[in-house]
C-alpha positions in Angstrom: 35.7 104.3 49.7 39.3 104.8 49.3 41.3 108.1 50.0 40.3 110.1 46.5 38.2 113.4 46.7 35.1 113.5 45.5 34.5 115.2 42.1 32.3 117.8 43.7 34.8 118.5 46.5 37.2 119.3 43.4 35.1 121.3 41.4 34.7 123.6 45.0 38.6 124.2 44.6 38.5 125.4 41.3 35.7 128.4 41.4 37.0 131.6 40.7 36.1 134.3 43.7 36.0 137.8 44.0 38.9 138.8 46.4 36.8 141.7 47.1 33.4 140.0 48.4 33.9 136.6 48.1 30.8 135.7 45.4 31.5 133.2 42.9 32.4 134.4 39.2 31.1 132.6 36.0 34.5 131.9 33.7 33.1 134.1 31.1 32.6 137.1 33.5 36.3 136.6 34.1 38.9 137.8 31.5 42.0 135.8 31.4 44.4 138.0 29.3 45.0 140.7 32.1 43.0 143.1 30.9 40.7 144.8 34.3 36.9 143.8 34.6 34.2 144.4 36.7 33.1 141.6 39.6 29.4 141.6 38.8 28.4 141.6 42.2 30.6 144.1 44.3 31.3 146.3 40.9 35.3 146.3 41.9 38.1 146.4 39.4 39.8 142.8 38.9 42.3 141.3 37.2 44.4 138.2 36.3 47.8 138.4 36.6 48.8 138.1 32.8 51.6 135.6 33.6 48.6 133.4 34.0 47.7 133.2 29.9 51.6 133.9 29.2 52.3 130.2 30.4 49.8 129.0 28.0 51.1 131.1 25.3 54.9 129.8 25.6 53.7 126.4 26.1 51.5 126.0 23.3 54.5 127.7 21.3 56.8 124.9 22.4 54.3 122.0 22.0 53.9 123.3 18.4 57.5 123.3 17.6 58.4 119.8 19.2 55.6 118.3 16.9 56.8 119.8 13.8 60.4 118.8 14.8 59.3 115.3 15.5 58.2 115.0 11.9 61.5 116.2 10.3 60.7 119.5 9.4 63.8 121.6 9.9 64.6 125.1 8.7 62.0 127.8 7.1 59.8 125.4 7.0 59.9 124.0 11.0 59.2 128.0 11.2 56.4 128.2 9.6 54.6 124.4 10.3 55.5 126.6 14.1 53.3 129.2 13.8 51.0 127.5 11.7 50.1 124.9 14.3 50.7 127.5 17.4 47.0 128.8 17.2 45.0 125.5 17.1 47.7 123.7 19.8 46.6 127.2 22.0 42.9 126.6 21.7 42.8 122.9 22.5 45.4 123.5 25.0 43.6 126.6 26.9 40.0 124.9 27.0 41.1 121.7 29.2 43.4 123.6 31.4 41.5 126.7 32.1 39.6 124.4 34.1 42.1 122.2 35.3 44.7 125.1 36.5 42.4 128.7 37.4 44.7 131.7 37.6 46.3 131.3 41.2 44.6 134.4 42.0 42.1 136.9 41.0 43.4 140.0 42.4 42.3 143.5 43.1 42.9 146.4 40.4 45.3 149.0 42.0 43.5 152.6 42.5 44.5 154.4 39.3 45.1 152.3 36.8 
C-alpha cells in the first residue's frame, strides 16, 4: 500500500555474503570480533573489520556510564556501577543490532596473514 518496504525485501539487505563467491553466510558461521574464518562454501579466509564490534564496545561503555550517572552515583563508585553494568548493557545491546546494523562489509583476508 503505501511507500514502506516489505519486511522480506529488508531481511534481503541484511544477509551477510561471501565477497569471494557470493553464497549466503549463517551469523554463526560469521565471527564478529575480527578474528579470520573460513566461508563454508568457497573455503577463503574472511574477516570483519574489528571497528565493526569496537563501536558496540564504546557504546555499550557509554550507555553504562550515563545510567549510572543518571542515578547519582559519582566517584569510585560511578566506576565500578560502569563496569559492572558494561557487560549485560553489551549483550542486550549486540543481540538487536547485530541484526539491525551487519558489518558494512565482509572482506577478504590479505595473503599472509
Amino acid at each position: 500500500m503505501g511507500g514502506s518496504p516489505h519486511p522480506r525485501s529488508l531481511m534481503r539487505k541484511l544477509l551477510l555474503k561471501c565477497p569471494a563467491c557470493e553464497s549466503v553466510l549463517k551469523e554463526t558461521a560469521v565471527n564478529f570480533s575480527g578474528r579470520r574464518f573460513r566461508c563454508p562454501t568457497c573455503n577463503e579466509q574472511l574477516y570483519v573489520p574489528r571497528s565493526y564490534s569496537a563501536r558496540f564496545v564504546v557504546s555499550a561503555l557509554f550507555i553504562s556510564g550515563l545510567l549510572c550517572s543518571a542515578v547519582g552515583l559519582r566517584g569510585i563508585a560511578l566506576y565500578i556501577a560502569t563496569i559492572a553494568l558494561w557487560v549485560p548493557i553489551l549483550f542486550f545491546e549486540l543481540v538487536p543490532l547485530v541484526r539491525v546494523l551487519p558489518p558494512p562489509k565482509i572482506k577478504l583476508s590479505p595473503p599472509g596473514t
